[in-house]
C-alpha positions in Angstrom: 0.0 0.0 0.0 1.2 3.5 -0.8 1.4 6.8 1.7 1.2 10.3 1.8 4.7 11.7 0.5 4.1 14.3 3.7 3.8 11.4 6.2 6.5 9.1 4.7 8.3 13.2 5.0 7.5 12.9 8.6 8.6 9.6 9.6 12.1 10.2 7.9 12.6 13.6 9.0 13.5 14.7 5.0 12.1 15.8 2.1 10.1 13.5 -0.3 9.5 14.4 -4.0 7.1 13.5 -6.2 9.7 11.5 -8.0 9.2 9.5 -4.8 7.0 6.9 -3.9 6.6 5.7 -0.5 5.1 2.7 0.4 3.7 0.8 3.8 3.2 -2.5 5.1 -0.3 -1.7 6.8 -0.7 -5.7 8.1 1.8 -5.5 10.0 3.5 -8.5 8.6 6.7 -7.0 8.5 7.1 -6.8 5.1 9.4 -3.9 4.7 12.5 -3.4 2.5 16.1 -4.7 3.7 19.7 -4.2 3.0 20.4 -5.2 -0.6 16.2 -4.7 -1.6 17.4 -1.3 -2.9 17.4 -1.6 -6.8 14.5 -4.1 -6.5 10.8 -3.4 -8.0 8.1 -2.3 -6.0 5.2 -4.4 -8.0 1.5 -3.3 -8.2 -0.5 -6.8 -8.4 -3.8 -5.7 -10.4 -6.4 -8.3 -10.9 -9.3 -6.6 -13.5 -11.9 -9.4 -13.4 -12.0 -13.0 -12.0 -11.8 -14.8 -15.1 -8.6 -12.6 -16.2 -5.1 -13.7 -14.9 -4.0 -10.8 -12.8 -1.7 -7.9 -14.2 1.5 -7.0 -12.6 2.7 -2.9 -12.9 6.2 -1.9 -12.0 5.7 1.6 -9.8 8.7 2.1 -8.6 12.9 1.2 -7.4 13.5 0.4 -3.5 15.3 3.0 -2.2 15.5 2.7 1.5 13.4 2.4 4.8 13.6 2.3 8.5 14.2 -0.5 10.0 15.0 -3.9 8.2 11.5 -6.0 7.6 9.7 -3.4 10.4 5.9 -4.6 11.0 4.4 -1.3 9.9 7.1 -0.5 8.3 7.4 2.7 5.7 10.1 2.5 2.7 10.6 5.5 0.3 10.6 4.2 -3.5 11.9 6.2 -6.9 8.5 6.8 -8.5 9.0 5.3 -12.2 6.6 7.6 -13.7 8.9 10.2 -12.5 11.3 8.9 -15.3 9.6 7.5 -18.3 11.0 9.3 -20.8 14.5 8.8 -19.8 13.5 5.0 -19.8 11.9 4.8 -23.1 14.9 7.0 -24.9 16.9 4.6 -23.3 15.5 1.6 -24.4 14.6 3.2 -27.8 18.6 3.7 -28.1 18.9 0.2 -27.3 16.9 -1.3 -29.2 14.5 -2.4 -27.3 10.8 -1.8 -27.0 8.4 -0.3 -24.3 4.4 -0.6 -24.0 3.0 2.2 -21.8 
């Protein structure tokens, strides 16, 4: 689940940008970020209808958190939207292909 940028702001004691994204484990089931998570996907799972297999979204880059696999715990994220166009003239330069 996502936060506010202004409370993940709070919790850190920095600023957050919109080219942040800041997520939170709200179950309590410590599913927070670790040591070497940074670089990793945060991963929207989206399911339309029943009959549908389930849709996956890439919304962001781990960047760090509190405390390693806190219940509750808040990690602040690179917001990929924040850098689509660098990531499609990239690819595009590459060679490679990317479906909005």
């Amino acid at each position: 689940m996502t936060v506010e940028n202004s409370a993940c702001a709070n919790q850190f004691n920095t600023t957050i940008t919109l080219a942040h994204i800041c997520t939170h484990d709200f179950r309590g089931l410590g599913q927070d970020s670790c040591q070497y998570d940074s670089g990793g996907p945060v991963i929207l799972r989206q399911q339309q209808q029943l009959s549908q297999p389930s849709r996956m979204y890439v919304l962001g880059v781990i960047s760090y958190g509190g405390t390693c696999g806190a219940r509750y715990g808040v990690g602040v994220n690179t917001r990929m939207t924040s850098h689509l166009r660098w990531i499609w003239t990239y690819l595009q330069n590459a060679g490679g292909v990317c479906v909005p």
